[in-house]
C-alpha positions, -999 to 999 in steps of 0.1 A, spaced: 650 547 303 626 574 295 620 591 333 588 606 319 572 573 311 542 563 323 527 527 320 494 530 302 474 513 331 480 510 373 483 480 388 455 470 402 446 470 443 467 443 458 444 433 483 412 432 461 431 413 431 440 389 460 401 383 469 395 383 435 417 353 425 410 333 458 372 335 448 377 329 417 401 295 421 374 286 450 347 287 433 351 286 394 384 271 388 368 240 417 338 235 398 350 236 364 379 213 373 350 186 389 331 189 358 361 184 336 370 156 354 330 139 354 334 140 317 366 126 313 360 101 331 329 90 309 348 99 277 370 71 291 346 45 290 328 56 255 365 64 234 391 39 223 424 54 238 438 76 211 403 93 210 403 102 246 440 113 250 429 138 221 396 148 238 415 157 269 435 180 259 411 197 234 389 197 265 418 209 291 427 238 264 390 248 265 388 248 302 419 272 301 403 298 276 373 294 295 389 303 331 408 328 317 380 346 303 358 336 335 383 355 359 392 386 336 349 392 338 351 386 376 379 410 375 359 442 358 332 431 379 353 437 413 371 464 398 403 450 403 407 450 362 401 482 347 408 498 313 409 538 321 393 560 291 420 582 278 410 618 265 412 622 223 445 641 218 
């Protein structure tokens, strides 16, 4: 253990980071499951079996990227995510 070592970012504001994910699982994570689910459920109907049981998890692994992306912008937006500017050495 190096006792000089300092991690290259803080962690971020525990109460803030809190908000931050309870608004986010509210409000985006809510909605985009709903919609995920609306279209599933008519993919059922229009796709023989095999079709659909791909579609869903092509469409489930898109709806991951896209709430992952979805709460790292809320994040910088709330300032509980920050990426502090280092001086050139």
């Amino acid at each position: 253990m190096d006792p000089s070592f300092e991690p290259p970012n803080k962690p971020p504001p525990t109460l803030l980071n809190a908000a931050t994910w309870a608004v986010h699982m509210g409000v985006s994570s809510n909605l985009r499951y709903q919609t995920l689910n609306g279209v599933e459920f008519l993919l059922a109907r229009a796709l023989p079996p095999a079709l659909f049981k791909v579609s869903v998890v092509a469409l489930r692994c898109l709806n991951n990227v896209l709430g992952g992306m979805t709460f790292v912008m809320l994040a910088k937006m709330t300032g509980s995510q920050k990426v502090e500017e280092k001086a050139n050495e």
